[in-house]
C-alpha positions in Angstrom: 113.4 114.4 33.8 114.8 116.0 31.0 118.2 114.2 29.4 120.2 117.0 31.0 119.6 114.6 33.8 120.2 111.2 33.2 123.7 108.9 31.1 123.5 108.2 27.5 120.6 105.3 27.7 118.5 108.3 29.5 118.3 106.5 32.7 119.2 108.7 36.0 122.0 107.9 37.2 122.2 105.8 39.9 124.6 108.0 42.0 122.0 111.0 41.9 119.4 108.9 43.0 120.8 107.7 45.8 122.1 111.4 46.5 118.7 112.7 47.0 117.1 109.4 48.7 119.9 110.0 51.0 119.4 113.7 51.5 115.7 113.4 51.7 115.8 110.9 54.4 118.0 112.7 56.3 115.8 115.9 56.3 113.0 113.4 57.2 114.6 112.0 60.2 115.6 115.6 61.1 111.8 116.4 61.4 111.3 113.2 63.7 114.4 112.9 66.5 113.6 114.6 69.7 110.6 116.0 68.7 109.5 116.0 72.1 112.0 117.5 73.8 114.0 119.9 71.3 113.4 122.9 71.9 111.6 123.8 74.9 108.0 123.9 74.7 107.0 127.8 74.5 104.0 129.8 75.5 102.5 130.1 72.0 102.5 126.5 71.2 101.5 125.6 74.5 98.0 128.0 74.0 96.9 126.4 71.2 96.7 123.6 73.1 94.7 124.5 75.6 92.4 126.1 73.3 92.6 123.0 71.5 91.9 120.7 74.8 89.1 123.7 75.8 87.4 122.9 73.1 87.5 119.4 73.5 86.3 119.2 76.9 84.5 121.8 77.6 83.0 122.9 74.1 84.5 126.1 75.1 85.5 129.2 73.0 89.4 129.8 74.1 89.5 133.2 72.7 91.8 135.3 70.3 95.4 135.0 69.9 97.5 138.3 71.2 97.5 139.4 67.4 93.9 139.8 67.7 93.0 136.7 65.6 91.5 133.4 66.1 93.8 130.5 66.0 93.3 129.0 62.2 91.1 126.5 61.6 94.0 125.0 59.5 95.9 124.3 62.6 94.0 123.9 65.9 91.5 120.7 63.8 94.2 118.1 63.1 96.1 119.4 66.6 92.5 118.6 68.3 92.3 115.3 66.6 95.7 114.0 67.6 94.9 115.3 71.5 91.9 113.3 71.5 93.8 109.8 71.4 96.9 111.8 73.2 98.0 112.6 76.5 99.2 116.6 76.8 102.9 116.2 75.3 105.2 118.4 73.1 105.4 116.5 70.2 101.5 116.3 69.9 101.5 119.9 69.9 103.9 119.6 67.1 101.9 117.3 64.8 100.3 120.0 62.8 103.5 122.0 61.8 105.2 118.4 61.0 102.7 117.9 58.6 102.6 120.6 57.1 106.0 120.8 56.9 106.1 116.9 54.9 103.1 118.0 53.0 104.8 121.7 52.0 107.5 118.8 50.2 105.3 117.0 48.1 102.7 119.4 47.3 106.2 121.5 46.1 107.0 118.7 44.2 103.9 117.5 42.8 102.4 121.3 41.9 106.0 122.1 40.1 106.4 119.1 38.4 103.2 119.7 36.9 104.3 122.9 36.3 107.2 124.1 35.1 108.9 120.6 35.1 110.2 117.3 36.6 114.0 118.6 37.2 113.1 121.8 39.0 110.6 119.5 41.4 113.2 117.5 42.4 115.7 120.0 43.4 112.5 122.0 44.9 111.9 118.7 47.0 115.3 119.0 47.8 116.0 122.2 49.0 112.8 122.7 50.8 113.5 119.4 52.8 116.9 120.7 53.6 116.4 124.5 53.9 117.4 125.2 58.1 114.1 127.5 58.5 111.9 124.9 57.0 113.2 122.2 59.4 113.0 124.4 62.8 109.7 125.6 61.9 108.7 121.7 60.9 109.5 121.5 64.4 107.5 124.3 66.2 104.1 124.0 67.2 102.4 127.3 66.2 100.5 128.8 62.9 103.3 130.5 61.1 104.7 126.7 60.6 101.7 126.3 58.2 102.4 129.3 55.9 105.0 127.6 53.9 102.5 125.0 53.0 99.4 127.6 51.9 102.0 129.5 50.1 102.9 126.5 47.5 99.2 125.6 46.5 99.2 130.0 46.1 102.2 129.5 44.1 101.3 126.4 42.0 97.9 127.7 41.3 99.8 131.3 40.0 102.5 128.9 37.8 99.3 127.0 36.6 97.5 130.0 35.7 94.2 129.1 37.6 93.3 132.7 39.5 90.4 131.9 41.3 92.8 129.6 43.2 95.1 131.9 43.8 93.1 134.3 45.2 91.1 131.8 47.4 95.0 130.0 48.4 96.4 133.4 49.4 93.2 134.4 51.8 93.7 131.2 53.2 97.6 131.9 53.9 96.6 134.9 55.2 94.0 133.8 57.4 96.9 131.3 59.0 99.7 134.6 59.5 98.3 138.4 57.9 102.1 138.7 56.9 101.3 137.0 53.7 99.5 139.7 52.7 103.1 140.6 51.1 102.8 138.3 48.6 99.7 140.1 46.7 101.9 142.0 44.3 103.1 138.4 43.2 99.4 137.6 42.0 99.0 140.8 40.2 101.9 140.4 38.3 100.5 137.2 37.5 97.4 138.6 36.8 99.3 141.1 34.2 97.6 139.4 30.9 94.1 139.2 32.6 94.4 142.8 33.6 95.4 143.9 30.2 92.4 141.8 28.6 90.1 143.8 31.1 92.1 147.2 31.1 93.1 147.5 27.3 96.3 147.5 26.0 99.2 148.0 28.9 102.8 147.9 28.7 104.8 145.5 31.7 107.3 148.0 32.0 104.4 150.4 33.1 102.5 148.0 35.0 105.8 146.9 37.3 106.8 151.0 37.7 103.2 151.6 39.2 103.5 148.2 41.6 106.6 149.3 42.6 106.1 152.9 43.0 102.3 152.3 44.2 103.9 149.4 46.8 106.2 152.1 48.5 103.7 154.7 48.8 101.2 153.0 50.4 103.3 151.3 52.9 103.5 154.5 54.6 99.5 154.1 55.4 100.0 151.2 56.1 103.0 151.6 58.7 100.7 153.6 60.5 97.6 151.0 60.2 100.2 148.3 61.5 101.2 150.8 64.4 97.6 150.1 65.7 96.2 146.8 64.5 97.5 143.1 64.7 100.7 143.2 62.9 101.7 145.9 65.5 104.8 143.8 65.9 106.0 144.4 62.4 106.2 148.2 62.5 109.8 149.6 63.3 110.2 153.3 63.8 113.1 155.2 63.2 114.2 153.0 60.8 115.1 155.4 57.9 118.9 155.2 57.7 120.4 154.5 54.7 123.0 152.4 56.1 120.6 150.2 58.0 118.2 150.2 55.0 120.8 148.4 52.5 123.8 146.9 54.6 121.7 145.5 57.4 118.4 144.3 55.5 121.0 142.4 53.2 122.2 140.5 55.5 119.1 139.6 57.4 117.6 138.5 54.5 120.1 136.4 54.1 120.0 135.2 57.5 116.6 134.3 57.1 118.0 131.3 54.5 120.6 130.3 56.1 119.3 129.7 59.1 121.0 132.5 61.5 117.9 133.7 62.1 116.2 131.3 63.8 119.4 129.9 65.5 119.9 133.3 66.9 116.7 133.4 68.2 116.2 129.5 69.5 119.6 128.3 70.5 122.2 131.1 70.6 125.4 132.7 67.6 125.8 129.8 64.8 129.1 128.0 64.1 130.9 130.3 61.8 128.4 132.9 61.6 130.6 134.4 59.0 130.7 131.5 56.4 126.7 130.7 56.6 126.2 134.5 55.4 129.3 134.5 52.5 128.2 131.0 51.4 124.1 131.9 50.9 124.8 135.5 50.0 126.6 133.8 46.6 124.0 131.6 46.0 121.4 134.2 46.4 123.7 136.1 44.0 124.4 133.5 41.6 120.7 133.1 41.4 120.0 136.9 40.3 122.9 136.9 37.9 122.2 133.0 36.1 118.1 134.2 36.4 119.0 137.7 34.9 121.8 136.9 32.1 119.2 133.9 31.1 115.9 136.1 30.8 117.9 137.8 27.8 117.2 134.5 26.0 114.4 132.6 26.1 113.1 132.3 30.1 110.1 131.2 30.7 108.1 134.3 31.4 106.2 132.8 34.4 109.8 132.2 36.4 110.5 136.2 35.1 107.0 137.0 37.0 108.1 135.4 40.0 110.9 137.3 40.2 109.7 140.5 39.4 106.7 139.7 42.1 109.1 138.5 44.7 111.0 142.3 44.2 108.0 143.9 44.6 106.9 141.8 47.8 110.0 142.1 49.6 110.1 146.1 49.2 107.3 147.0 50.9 108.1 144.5 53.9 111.0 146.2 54.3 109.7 149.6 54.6 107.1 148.7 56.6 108.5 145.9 58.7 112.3 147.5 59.2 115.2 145.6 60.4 112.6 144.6 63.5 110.7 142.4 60.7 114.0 140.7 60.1 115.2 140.5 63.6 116.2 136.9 65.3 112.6 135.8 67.5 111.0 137.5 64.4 111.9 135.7 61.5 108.2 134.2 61.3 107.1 137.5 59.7 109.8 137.4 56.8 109.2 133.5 56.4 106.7 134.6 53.5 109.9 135.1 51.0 111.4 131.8 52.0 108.9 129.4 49.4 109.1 132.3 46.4 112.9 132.1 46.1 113.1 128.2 46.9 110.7 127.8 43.5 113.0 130.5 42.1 116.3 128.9 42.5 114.9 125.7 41.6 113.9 126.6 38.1 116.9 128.7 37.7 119.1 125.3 39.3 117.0 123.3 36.2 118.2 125.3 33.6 121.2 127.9 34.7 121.7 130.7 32.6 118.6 129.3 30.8 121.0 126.7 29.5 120.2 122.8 29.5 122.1 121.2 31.7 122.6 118.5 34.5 124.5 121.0 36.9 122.2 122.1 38.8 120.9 118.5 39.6 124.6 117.7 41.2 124.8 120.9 43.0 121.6 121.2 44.8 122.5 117.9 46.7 125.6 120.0 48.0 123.7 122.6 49.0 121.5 120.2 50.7 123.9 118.8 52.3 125.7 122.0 53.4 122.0 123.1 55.3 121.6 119.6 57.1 125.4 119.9 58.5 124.1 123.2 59.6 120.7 122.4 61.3 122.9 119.7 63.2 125.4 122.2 64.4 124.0 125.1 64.8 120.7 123.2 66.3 120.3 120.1 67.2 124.0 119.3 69.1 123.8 122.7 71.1 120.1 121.9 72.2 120.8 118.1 72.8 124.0 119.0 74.7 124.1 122.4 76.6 120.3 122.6 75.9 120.6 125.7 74.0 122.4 129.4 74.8 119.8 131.6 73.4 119.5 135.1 74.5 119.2 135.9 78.1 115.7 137.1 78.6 112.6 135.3 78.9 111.9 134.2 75.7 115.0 132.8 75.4 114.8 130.9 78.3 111.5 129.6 77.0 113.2 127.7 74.4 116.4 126.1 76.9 115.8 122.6 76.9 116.4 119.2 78.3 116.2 115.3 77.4 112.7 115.7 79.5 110.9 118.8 78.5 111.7 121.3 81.5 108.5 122.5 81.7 107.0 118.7 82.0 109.3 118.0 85.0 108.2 121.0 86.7 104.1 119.9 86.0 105.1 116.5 87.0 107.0 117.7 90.7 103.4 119.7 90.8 101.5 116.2 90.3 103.2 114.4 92.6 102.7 117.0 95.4 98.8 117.9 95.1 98.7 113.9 96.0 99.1 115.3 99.3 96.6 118.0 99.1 93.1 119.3 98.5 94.0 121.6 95.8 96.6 124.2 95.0 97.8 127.1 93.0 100.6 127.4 91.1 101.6 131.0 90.1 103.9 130.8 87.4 106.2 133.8 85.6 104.8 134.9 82.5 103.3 133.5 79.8 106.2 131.7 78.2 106.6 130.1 81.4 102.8 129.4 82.7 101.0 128.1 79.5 103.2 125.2 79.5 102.5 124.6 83.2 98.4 124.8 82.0 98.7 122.7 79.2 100.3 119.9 81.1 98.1 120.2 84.0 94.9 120.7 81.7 93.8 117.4 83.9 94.5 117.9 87.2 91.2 119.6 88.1 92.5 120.1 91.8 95.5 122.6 89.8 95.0 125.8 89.0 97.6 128.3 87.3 97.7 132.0 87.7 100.7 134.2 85.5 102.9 136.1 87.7 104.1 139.7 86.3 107.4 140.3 85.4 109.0 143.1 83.8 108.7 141.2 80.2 105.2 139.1 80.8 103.8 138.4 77.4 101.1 139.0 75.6 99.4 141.4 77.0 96.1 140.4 77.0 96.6 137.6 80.0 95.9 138.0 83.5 98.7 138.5 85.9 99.4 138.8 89.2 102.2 140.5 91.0 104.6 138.5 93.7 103.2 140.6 96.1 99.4 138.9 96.0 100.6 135.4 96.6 99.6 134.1 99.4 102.0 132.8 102.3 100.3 129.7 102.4 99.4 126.5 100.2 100.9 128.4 97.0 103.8 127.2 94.6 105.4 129.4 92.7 107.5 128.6 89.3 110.2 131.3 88.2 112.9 131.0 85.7 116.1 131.1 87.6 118.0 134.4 88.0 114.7 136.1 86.2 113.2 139.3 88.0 110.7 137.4 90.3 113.6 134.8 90.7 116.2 137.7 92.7 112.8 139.2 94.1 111.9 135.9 95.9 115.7 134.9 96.8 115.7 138.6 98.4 113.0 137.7 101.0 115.0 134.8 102.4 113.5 132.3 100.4 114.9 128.7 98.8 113.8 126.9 96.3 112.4 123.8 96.9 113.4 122.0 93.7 115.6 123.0 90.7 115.0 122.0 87.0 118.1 121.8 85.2 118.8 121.9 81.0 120.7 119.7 79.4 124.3 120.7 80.2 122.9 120.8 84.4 122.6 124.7 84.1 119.4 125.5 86.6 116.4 126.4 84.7 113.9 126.8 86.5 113.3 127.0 90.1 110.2 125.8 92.2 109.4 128.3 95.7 106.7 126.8 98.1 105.0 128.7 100.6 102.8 126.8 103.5 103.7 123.4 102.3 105.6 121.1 104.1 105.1 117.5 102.9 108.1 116.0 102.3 107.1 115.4 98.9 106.5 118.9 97.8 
């Protein structure tokens, strides 16, 4: 670390150090507590696992995700490891995104320490540890938690000027979530002295008007390519209003740091919505002005690069994506600008207005500390106590919790009741709601699950069945209470047998039998 940094005998002082060894363990703990309960265990992560367990057991091919891929090797080989000494749980599902998540620090550290120096790797390793996304998604079981990760050795390797592994670390992000196919135009601006060694004699100015100009004409193709193909999600018609394209984007762009995004779509409105945006809408502004008034002096040209390739990333993905790309239960397909402005504001943190100075060391603990009182808030209290207030619809319920997974409970009331019988069928609503129920009962071989239809049954590749085909007798069927299926089957006469509850005793989940009359089912 520079002297900036440390007292007159160039030591650190001992208050910053135990600033960030505070801060750091914090953010570490917040990766670890309730990891097996907070949130609720949703249909995507719960599919990996049973590919994952399919593979294990039966040496079977569990087929593509909804988005038309195959789950990355990246994620499903150290989740298959950990459920070979492991019984079916949440927090094994989680292992791979935790990882990744602890190893997204250090490689940060390590790669920009090597990089662009010690000080800006230690408030990177700060504020990635802290950032609220980079938590929750620490915390999630599914591939986009990876991206973060792939992105840094992409990153590191453009910094250390070593293209081959650029190109080969961006496939791989890529091959883990096709959104990162955004962050191309930051390896070509990268790329900018190799191309003018091949190309002749080009001026920057000229090559960052034709990335720009050539990045918003072909997102028009490509909006139409997306339209059909597996970022289908992404593409958001009607989308051309001014207003929307400045005002709106803005501010979900913003949410996207703060954290709003993913509270919004896991646990329900933050605490002071309006402070989280005003206090990361001046940081994200302080960074542009101290990054822009300090390129007038002598900025190192590889932190104007990233900038320039972060602009030209984030335009298309906005055309293309709309505010859909940017929406709460969406936010995984803008997480690619999360790492690119981290490394950003860390530099510019290390040396503000391209000044030496030791501020930036002292403020990025405040931040830090600002985004952990948030994550506990915002995400951990509501989940812990009310067990979340997400959006009414099915996804949202997907993520309601309890101290005992929901969904576990309601495998575990199916255990204990096929005691008592031969075999049975559970038909379960949707996907967020059935793969869960699979995973858990992977091995119960008298079990089998089927996915009842309901109005918002996801993805649309699975099976389903409507209420309609369940049989009268020796069938149990698992709804989300006051869902579609939930009024259809209360309309018949039915009760339900049992009741799964969240965390503040709201029901969750509700449990219908037909043709079974053991007292324990």
């Amino acid at each position: 670390m520079s002297n900036g940094g440390r007292d007159g005998t160039g030591r650190t002082p001992v208050l910053l150090i135990a600033l960030y060894s505070g801060i750091l363990g914090v953010a570490l703990l917040a990766r670890l507590i309730w990891l097996d309960s907070l949130p609720g265990v949703n249909g995507d992560e719960a599919w990996y696992g049973l590919w994952a367990e399919g593979l294990l057991r039966d040496h079977a091919w569990g087929g593509m995700s909804f988005t038309g891929r195959p789950p990355p090797i990246f994620f499903i080989v150290p989740l298959a490891i950990v459920q070979t000494v492991a019984e079916p749980a949440a927090w094994v599902l989680r292992v791979p995104a935790l990882l990744s998540g602890l190893a997204f620090i250090i490689v940060g550290y390590a790669g920009l320490r090597s990089t662009i120096g010690e000080r800006p790797a230690l408030i990177f390793a700060l504020l990635s540890a802290t950032t609220p996304i980079m938590i929750i998604y620490s915390r999630f079981g599914w591939d986009a938690s990876q991206t973060p990760l792939a992105e840094m050795i992409f990153l590191w390797a453009c910094l250390a000027g070593k293209r081959i592994a650029a190109v080969l670390s961006l496939c791989a992000a890529i091959l883990i979530h096709p959104t990162k196919i955004f962050l191309v135009p930051i390896l070509l601006v990268f790329w900018y002295e190799y191309i003018q060694r091949v190309t002749g004699h080009v001026k920057f100015s000229s090559l960052l008007a034709v990335l720009l100009i050539g990045a918003v004409l072909a997102s028009i193709p490509v909006s139409l390519w997306v339209g059909r193909a597996p970022l289908k999600d992404l593409f958001a018609s009607g989308y051309w209003h001014f207003q929307h394209l400045i005002t709106l984007t803005l501010v979900r762009i913003t949410d996207q740091f703060s954290g709003i995004s993913a509270y919004q779509a896991m646990v329900g409105d933050p605490v002071g919505l309006i402070l989280h945006r005003v206090i990361i809408s001046a940081v994200l502004i302080g960074l542009s002005v101290a990054l822009f008034v300090g390129a007038q002096g002598t900025q190192d040209p590889r932190i104007t690069k990233l900038a320039v390739g972060i602009v030209a990333s984030v335009i298309p993905f906005v055309i293309i994506a709309g505010r859909d790309g940017l929406h709460p239960g969406s936010e995984r397909y803008a997480l690619f600008m999360i790492t690119p402005v981290l490394v950003l504001l860390s530099a510019v943190l290390a040396r503000p207005f391209n000044v030496a100075s030791a501020a930036g060391l002292w403020f990025a603990p405040l931040l830090g500390a600002l985004a952990l009182l948030s994550v506990w808030l915002n995400y951990f209290e509501p989940l812990r106590v009310s067990g979340g207030q997400a959006r009414d619809d099915m996804l949202g319920r997907a993520f309601r919790t309890a101290p005992i997974d929901p969904k576990k409970q309601a495998a575990e009331w199916v255990m204990r009741c096929v005691d008592q019988h031969d075999g049975l069928t559970v038909w379960a609503e949707s996907f967020w709601l059935a793969e869960p129920l699979r995973y858990y009962l992977f091995y119960e071989p008298k079990i089998s699950v089927n996915v009842l239809r309901s109005f918002e049954s996801l993805p649309e590749y699975v099976h389903t069945y409507e209420l309609s085909e369940v049989p009268n007798s020796g069938a149990i069927v698992v709804v989300f209470d006051d869902s579609d299926l939930d009024r259809k089957s209360r309309s018949t006469g039915a009760s339900p047998k049992n009741t799964i509850v969240d965390a503040a005793g709201r029901p969750l989940i509700h449990i219908y039998t037909k043709g079974l009359s053991d007292s324990r089912c």
